[in-house]
C-alpha positions as CSV (number, residue, x, y, z in Angstrom):
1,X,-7.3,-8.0,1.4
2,X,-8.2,-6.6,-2.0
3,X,-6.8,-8.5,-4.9
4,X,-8.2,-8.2,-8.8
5,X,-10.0,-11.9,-7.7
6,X,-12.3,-9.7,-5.4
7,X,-11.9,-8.8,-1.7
8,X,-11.5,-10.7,1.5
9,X,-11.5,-9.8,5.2
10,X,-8.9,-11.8,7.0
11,X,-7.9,-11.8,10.6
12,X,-4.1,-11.9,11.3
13,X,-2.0,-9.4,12.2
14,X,-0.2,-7.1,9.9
15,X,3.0,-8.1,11.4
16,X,2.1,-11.7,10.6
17,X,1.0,-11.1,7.2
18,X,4.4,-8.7,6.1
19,X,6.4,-11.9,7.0
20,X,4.0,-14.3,4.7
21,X,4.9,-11.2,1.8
22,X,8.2,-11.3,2.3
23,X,10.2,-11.5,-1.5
24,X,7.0,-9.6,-3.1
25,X,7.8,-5.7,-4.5
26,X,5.5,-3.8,-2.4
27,X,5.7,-1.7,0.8
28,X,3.4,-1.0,4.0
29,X,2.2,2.9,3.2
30,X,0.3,3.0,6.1
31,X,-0.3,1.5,9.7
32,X,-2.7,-1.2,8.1
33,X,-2.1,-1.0,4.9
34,X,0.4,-3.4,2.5
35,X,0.5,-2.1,-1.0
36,X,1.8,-4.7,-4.3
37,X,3.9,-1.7,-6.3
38,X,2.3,-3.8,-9.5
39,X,-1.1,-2.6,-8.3
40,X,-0.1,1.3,-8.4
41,X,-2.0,3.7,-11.0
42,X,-1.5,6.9,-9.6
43,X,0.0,9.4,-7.0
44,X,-2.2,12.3,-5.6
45,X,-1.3,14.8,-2.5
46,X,-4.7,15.5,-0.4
47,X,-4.4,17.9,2.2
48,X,0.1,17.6,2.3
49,X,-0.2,13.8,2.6
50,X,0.0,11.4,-0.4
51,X,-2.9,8.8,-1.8
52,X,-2.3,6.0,-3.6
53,X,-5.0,4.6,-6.5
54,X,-4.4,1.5,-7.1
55,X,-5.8,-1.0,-9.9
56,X,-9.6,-1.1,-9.4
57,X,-9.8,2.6,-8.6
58,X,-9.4,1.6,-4.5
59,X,-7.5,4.3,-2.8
60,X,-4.5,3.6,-0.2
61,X,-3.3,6.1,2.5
62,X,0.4,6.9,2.6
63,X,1.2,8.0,6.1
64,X,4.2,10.6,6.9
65,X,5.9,7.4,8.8
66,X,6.2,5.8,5.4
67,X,6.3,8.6,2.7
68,X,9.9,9.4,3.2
69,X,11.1,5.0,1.9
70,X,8.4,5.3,0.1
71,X,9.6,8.7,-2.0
72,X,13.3,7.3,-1.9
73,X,12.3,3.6,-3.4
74,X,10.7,5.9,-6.6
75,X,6.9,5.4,-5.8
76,X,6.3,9.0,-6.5
């Protein structure tokens, strides 16, 4: 988990975790990845697939399972 308090490795499964988010705007982008929209700086395409950069200059995948809600919820 990276937050702007510092970063964290926690053990649970990503299953488990989206139900704890539930009521927070933000989406899973990628198989192991849960993104706050908040956090969102930028949208880049490397090689046909998008990247996130979120606050703090980290970098989230977006995988072709989730681009397409992704694209129709307005991220990018």
């Amino acid at each position: 988990m990276h937050t702007d308090r510092g970063s964290d490795l926690i053990l649970m499964r990503l299953s488990d975790a989206l139900e704890e988010l539930q009521g927070l705007e933000g989406a899973q982008t990628h198989r192991s990845w849960w993104v706050a929209r908040e956090a969102v700086r930028d949208v880049a395409r490397s090689d046909g697939r998008a990247v996130l950069t979120l606050e703090g200059g980290l970098t989230a995948p977006v995988s072709r399972r989730y681009a397409r809600a992704l694209r129709a919820a307005g991220w990018y």
